[in-house]
C-alpha positions as a printed Julia matrix, in Angstrom:
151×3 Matrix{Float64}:
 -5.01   38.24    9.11
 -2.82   37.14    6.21
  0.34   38.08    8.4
 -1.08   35.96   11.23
 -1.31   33.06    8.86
  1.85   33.28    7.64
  3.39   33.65   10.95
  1.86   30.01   12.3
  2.15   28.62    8.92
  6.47   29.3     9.47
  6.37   28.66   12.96
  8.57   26.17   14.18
  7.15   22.48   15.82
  7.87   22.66   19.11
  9.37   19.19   20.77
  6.19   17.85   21.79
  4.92   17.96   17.93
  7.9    16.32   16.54
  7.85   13.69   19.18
  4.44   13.07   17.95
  5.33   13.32   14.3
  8.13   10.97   14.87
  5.97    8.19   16.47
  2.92    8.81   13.55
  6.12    8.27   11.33
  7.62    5.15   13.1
  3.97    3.54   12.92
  2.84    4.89    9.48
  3.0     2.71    6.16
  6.26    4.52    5.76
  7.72    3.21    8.78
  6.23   -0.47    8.14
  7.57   -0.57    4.45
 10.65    0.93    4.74
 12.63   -2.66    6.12
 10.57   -4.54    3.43
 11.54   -1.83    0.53
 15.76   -2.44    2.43
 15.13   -5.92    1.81
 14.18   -6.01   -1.73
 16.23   -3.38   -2.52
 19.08   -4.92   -0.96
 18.51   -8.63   -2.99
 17.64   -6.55   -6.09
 21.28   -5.28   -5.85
 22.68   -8.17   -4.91
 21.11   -9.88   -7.51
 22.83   -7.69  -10.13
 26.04   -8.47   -9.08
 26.52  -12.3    -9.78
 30.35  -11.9    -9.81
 30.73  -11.06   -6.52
 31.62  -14.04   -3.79
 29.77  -15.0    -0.67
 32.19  -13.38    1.48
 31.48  -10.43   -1.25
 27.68  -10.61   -1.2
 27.56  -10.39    2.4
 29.28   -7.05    2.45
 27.22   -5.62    0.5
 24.44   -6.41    2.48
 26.21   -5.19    5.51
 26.9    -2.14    3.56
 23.04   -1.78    2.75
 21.95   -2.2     6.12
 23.81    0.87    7.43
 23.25    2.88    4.66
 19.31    1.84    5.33
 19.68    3.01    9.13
 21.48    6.32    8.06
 18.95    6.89    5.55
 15.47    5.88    7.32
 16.21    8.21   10.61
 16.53   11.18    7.57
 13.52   10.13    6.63
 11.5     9.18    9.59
 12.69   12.69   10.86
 11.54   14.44    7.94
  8.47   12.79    7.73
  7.97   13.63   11.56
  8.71   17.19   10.52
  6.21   17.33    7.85
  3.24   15.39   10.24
  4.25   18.36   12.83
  3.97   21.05   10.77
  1.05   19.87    8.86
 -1.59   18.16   11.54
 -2.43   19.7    14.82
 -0.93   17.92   18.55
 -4.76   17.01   19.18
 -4.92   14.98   15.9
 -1.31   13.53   16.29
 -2.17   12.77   19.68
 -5.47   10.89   18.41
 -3.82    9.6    15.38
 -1.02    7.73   17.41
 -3.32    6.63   20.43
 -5.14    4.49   16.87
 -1.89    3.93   15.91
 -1.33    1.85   18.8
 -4.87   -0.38   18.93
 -5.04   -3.87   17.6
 -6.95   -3.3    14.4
 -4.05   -0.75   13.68
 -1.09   -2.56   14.47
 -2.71   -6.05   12.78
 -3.36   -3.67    9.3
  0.58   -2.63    9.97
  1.72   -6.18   10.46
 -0.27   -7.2     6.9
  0.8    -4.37    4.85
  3.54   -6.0     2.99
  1.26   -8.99    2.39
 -1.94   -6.77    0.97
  0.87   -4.73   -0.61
  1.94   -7.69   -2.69
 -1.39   -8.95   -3.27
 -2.24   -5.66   -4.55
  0.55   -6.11   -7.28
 -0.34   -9.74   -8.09
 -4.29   -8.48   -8.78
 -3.12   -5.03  -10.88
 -0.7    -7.08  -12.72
  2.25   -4.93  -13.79
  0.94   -1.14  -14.67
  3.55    0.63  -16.76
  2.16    4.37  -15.92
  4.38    6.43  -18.27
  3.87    3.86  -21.05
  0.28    3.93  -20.8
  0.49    8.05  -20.78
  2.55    7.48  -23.87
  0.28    5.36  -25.26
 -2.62    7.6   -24.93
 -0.52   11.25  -26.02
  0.34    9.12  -28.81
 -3.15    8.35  -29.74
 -4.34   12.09  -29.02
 -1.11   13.56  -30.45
  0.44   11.56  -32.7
  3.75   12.36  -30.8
  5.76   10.04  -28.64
  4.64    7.13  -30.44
  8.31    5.72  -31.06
  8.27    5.36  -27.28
  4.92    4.0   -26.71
  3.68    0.67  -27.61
  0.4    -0.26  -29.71
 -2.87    1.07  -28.07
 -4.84   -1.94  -27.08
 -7.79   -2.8   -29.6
């Protein structure tokens, strides 16, 4: 029995599966952030680089861009891979016909938008300060790192 697991759990996604994976992929959050996360990414660089020229700035957007569409077909195909080796056809197959409704594609179209909002509610959360903060208080170590515990 164990062998018989392992032998499905290495077997390989046929086409089918990672046609499926690929489309879960294309219309997953992952697939709807990725051109917002290019875009900030690619003005966050720019905007480190105040030396460079119009002329200068705009090549390095062109440069992002391509190094965005060589990077998200890695990862679109990877995630594919992983949906395809993880979830059966039936649920990829009922997964993507959702995918495709209204209510689906309208939560897709929003994401970046409730996303944001998210951020603007939480306010800025500094995990690995506030894990500092608290070893610090339970430890006594890290506290050169961490800031005050809030009263």
């Amino acid at each position: 029995m164990l062998l018989t697991l392992m032998a499905l759990l290495a077997a390989e996604p046929d086409a089918e599966a990672l046609a499926l994976g690929r489309e879960l992929s294309e219309l997953s959050t992952l697939g709807t952030m990725m051109p917002i996360m290019e875009m900030a990414e690619t003005e966050a660089l720019v905007a480190e680089h105040p030396e460079l020229d119009d002329a200068e700035r705009a090549e390095l957007r062109a440069v992002a861009h391509e190094t965005y569409l060589a990077n998200r077909d890695a990862m679109l195909d990877a995630d594919a891979r992983a949906h395809a080796e993880i979830l059966s056809k039936d649920d990829m197959r009922v997964l993507v016909t959702f995918a495709r409704t209204g209510p689906a594609m309208r939560l897709r179209a929003a994401s970046g938008s409730i996303a944001a909002r998210t951020m603007e509610i939480a306010g800025e959360i500094d995990f690995k300060q506030a894990v500092r903060a608290e070893y610090c208080v339970r430890s006594g170590k890290l506290c050169e790192e961490a800031p005050a515990p809030a009263q």
